[in-house]
N, C-alpha and C positions, 0 to 999 in steps of 0.2 A: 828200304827199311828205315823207320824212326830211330833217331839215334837218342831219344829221349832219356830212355832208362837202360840203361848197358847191363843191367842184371836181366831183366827180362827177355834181351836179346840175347842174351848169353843163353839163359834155359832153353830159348825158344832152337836155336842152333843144337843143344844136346840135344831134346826130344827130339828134331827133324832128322837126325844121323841118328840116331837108337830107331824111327821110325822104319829106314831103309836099310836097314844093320851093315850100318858104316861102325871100322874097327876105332878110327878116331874121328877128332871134329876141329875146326878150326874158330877160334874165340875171339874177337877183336871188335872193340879196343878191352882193355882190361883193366882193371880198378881194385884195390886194396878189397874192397866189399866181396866180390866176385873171387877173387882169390882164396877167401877166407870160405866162403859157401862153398869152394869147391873142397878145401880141407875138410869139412863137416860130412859132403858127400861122401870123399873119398876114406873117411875111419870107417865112414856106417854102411861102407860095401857100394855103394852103388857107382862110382864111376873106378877106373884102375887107378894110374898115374895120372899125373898132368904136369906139363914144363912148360916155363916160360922162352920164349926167342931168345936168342942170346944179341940177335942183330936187331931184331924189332921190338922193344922192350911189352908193345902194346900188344901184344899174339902170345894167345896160351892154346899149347895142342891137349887136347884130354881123350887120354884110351878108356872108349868104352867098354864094356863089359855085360852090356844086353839084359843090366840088372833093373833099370826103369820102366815105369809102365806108364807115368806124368810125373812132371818135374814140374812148378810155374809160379812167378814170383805172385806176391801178393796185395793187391791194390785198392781201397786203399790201406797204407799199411795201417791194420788196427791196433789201437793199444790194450796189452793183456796182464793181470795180475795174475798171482802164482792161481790166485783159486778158477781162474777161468780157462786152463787150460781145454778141459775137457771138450767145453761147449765148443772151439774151435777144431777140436781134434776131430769133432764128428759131422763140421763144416766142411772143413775139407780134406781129410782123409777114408778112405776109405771103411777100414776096420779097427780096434782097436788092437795097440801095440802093433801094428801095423804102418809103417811109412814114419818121417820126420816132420816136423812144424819146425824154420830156423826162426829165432829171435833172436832179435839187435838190444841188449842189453846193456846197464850201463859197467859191467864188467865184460863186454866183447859180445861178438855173433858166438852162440853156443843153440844145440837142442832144446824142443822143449822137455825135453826127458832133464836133460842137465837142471833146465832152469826150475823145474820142478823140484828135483833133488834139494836146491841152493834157494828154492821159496825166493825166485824173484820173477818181478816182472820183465816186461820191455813193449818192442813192438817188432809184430809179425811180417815178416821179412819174404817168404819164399815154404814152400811144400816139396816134399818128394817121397814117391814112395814105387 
């Protein structure tokens, strides 16, 4: 496995356990970025908990919940103003109001729902729906 992009390896790790319906999954290494996307996941329903090791700071265990159908970060990341959302929404999601778009924003990773709301940009980060 490339250890290039540790977000990518991280989705690719959930989708592979959501694929064999494993109850959790094992994440490593871990990063501030990844932490935060899994908080985005875990308000909007799609994964349960997730804890970090308390011995191996770089291992995050996440219980799944069988709510995924793709997860997959986003390459390259493109940059999006508030009025482009849509155009990406129906790149790569599915349906509408259907699934998340995460953007890295210059006030934090948030939805594009959120960033919609708050009429900002950023750049596109990761999908799940």
């Amino acid at each position: 496995m490339s250890l290039n992009d540790s977000l990518s390896n991280a989705l690719s790790t959930i989708m592979n356990a959501e694929r064999v319906g494993k109850k959790e999954c094992l994440i490593r290494p871990s990063s501030n970025m990844i932490k935060k996307v899994l908080e985005l996941m875990q308000t909007n329903g799609y994964i349960g908990g997730f804890t970090e090791s308390k011995e191996r700071k770089e291992e995050i265990t996440v219980n799944l919940l069988k709510q995924i159908n793709k997860c997959n970060s986003i390459k390259p990341r493109f940059s999006v103003n508030s009025e482009e959302f849509e155009k990406f929404e129906n790149r790569f999601l599915p349906a509408k109001d259907f699934g998340i778009l995460i953007i890295s924003t210059s006030k934090g990773l948030m939805t594009h729902n959120e960033a919609k709301k708050k009429s900002i940009g950023g750049r596109l980060i990761a999908f799940c729906y």
